[in-house]
C-alpha positions in Angstrom: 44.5 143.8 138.7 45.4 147.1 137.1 48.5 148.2 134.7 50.7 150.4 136.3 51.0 154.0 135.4 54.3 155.4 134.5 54.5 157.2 137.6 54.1 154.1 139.2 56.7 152.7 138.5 59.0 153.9 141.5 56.4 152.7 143.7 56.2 149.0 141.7 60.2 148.9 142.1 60.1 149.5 145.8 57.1 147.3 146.1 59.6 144.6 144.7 62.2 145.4 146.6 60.6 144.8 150.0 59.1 141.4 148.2 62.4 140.3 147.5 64.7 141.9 150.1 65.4 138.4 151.6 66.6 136.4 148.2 70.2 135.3 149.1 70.4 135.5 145.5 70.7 139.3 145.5 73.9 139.3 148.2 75.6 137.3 145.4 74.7 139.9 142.6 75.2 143.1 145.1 76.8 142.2 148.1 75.5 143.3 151.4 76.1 146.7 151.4 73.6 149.2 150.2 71.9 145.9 149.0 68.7 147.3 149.0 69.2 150.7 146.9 71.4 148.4 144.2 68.1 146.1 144.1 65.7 149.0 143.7 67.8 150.6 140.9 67.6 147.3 139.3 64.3 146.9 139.7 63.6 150.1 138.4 65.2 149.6 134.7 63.6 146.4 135.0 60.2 147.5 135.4 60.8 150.7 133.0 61.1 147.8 130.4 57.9 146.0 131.7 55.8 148.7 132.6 54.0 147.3 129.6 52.9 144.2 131.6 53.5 145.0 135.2 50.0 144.7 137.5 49.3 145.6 140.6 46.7 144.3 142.8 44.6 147.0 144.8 47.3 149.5 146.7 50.4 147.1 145.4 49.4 144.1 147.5 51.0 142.1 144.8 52.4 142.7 141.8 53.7 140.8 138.8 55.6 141.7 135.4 54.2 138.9 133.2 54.6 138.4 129.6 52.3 137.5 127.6 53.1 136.0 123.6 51.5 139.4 122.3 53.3 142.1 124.4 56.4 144.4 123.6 59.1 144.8 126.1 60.6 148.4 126.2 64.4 148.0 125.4 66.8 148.7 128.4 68.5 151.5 126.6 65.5 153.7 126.7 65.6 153.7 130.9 69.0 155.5 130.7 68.1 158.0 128.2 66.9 160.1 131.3 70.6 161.6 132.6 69.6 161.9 135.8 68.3 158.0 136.3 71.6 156.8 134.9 73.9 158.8 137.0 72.0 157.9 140.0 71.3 154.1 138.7 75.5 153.6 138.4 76.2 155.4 141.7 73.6 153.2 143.8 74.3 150.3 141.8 77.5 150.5 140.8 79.7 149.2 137.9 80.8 145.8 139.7 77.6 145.1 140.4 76.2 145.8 136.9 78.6 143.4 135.5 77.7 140.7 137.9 74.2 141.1 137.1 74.8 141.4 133.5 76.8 138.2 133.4 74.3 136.2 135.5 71.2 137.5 132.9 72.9 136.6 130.4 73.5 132.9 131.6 69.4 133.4 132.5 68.5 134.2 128.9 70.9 131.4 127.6 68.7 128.8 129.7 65.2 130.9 128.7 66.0 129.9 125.1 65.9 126.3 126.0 62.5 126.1 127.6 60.5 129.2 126.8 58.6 129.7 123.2 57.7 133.7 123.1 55.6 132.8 120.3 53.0 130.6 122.8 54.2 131.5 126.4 53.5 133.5 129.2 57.2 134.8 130.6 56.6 135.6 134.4 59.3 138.1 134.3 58.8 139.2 138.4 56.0 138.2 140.9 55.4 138.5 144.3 53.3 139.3 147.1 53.8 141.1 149.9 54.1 138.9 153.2 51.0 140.7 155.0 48.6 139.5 152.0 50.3 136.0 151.3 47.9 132.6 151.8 45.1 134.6 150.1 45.7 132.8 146.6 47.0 135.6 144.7 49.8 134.6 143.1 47.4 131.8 141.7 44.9 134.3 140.7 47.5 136.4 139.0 49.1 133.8 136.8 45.7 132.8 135.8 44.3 136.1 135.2 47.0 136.8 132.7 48.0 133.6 131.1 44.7 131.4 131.1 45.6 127.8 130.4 48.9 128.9 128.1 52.0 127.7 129.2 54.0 129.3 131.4 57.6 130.0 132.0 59.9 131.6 135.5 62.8 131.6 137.0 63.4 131.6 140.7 66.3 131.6 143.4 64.4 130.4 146.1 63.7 126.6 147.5 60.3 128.0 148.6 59.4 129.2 145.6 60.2 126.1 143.7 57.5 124.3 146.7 54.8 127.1 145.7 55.1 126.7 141.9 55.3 122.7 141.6 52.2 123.2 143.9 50.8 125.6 140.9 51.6 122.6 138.3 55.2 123.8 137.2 57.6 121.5 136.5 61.7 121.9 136.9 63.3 122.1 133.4 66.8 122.9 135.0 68.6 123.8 137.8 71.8 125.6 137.4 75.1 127.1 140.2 76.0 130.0 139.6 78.5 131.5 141.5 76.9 130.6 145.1 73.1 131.1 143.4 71.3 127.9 142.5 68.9 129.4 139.2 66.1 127.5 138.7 63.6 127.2 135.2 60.5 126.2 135.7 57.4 126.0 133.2 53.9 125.2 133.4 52.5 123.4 130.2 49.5 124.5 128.8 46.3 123.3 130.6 44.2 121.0 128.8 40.2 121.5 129.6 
């Protein structure tokens, strides 16, 4: 696994995009139409602010956003200093849509603060493989590449997901509706030798 570069991170957010393309969770956030360009925009500010941590394995096979205790998120502001990403980042996403997705973060961080310690845990901010390299143990190999035995904390919107990670040793701190998306926390305690 290698950092990104900063011009890699168009490529990264597209790379998540196709990852996550089929979350139900994002018609609820954007709505169907122009689904996809809202979702890269997003992904776009969000890895600007995690280009810090954002991997990617070989030619973006997988990729994952994953915070560690000791590394510095880049504030969201700083993606819309450029003029020409925040014009275009409002017209794709749109302010409807930026509220929605504002509101429904905010809910996210308000359950983070239960369960997550930045202080001793890993954050697993986005992950994902794409569907051509999946079965290959990389998601495993990723989250114990860059967290080791600390503990561990996610949020997902998928059922299948939840599967994968209790599989990985997570455990469900709590699920909660949110207008039609079930949001679920889930954190891996440290590993004990």
């Amino acid at each position: 696994m290698e950092k990104i570069k900063k011009n890699e991170i168009k490529k990264a957010s597209k790379v998540f995009t196709e990852i996550f393309k089929d979350y139900d969770a994002y018609d609820v956030l954007f709505g169907r139409k122009n689904r996809l360009s809202r979702m890269y925009y997003l992904f776009r500010a969000e890895v600007h602010c995690a280009q810090n941590f954002t991997y990617k394995d070989g030619d973006f096979c997988a990729l994952c956003s994953i915070k560690t205790p000791s590394d510095k998120e880049i504030e969201l502001k700083s993606a819309f200093k450029n003029p020409f990403f925040t014009i275009a980042f409002f017209l794709n996403v749109g302010f409807k849509q930026v509220k929605i997705a504002k509101e429904y973060v905010d809910m996210a961080d308000e359950v983070a603060k239960k369960y997550y310690n930045p202080k001793t845990d890993c954050y697993v901010k986005n992950i994902g493989v794409r569907k051509e390299f999946r079965g290959q143990g990389k998601l495993k190999g990723m989250l114990k590449e860059f967290c080791g035995d600390l503990p561990i904390y996610l949020e997902t919107q998928d059922e299948n997901d939840v599967a994968i990670y209790k599989k990985l040793g997570f455990e469900v701190c709590e699920i909660v509706k949110w207008k039609g998306i079930t949001h679920v926390a889930m954190r891996r305690p440290a590993l004990k030798d």
